[in-house]
N, C-alpha and C positions, 0 to 999 in steps of 0.2 A: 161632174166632178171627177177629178183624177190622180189616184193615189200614187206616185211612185218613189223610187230614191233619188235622194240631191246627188248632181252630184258636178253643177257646177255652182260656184258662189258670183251673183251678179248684185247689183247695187239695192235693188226688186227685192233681192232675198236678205238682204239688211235689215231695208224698212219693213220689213212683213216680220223680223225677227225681235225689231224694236217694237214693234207693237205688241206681240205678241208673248213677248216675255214675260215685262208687268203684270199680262193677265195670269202669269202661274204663280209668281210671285216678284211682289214689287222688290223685297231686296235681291234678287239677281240681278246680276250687272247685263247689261246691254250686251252680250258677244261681236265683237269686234270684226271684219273681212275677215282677221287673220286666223282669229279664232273659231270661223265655220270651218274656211278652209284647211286647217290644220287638224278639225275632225272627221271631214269627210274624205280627207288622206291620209288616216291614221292606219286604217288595217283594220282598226277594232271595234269605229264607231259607224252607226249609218246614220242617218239624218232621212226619214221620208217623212214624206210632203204631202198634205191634199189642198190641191188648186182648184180651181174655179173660176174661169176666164180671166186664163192669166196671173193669177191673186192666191200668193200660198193664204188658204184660211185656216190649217191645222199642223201640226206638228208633232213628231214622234223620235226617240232618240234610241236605236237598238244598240245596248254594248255589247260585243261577243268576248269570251275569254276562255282560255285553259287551264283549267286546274288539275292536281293530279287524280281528281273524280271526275275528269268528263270535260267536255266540252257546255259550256253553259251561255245565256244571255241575258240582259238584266234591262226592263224597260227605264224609258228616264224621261220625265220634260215634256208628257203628252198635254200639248195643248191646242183648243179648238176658241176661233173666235169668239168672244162672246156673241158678238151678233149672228152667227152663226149655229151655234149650241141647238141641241133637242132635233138635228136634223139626220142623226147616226154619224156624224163625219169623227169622233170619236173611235167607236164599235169598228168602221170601215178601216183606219189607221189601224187599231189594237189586232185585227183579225189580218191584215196584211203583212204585218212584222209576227206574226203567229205561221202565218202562210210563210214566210223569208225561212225562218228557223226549222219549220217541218222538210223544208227542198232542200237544204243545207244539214239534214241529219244531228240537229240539236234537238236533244229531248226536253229539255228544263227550260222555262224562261220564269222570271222571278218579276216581281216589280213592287214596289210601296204606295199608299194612297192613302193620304191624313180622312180619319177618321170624319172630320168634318162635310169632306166632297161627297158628300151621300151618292148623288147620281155617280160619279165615276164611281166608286165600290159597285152601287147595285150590276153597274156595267160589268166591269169585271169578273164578278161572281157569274153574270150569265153566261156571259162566253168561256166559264170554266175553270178559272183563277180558283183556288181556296185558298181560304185566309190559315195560315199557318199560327203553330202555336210554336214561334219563337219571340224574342226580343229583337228588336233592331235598334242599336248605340250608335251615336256620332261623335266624335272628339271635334271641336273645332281649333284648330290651330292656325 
């Protein structure tokens, strides 16, 4: 298996995207050509990948941004095949985009995880996440 950054958009990384979406959640919408492409040329988004002859199986989205505190990242959209799950290909992703932000001089990286996903929490927490004592609010407009 091989963890790296997207960073081009081919037909392969569609169908691997539709698959793999529903598994994070079925009301996300399908992301579009235009829509990968448009993130992994934004400046702000990365998209890395863990493949497996040829076959993206997982998925990780690092935001980076500047705020007047600091340089920050915020993870988004990690998702591992299900038929693949319980193999680390998660922990692998999550420590990669850990490994990105420490050679890039970003000290913070933040991320959310519905209380439900037990195993991603306990994941999390090992590799050094605490769970913070704030609120996290969404408007949906």
């Amino acid at each position: 298996m091989e963890i790296k950054q997207l960073k081009e958009v081919t037909p392969e990384v569609i169908l691997s995207f539709k698959e793999l979406i529903p598994q994070l959640s079925e009301k996300n919408p399908i992301p579009a050509f235009d829509d990968i492409e448009e993130i992994i040329h934004s400046g702000n988004s990365l998209i890395f990948v863990a493949e497996e002859n040829g076959k993206i199986i997982g998925t990780l989205t690092l935001i980076r941004y500047r705020i007047p505190s600091g340089m920050k990242t915020w993870i988004e959209d990690v998702v591992v095949d299900k038929n693949m799950r319980g193999k680390g290909i998660g922990k692998r992703l999550t420590q990669f985009a850990i490994d990105w932000a420490k050679k890039n001089n970003i000290e913070k990286i933040d991320l959310t995880s519905s209380p439900f996903r037990i195993e991603a929490n306990e994941l999390y927490q090992k590799i050094g996440f605490r769970k913070r004592d704030t609120n996290v609010y969404r408007l949906d407009v």
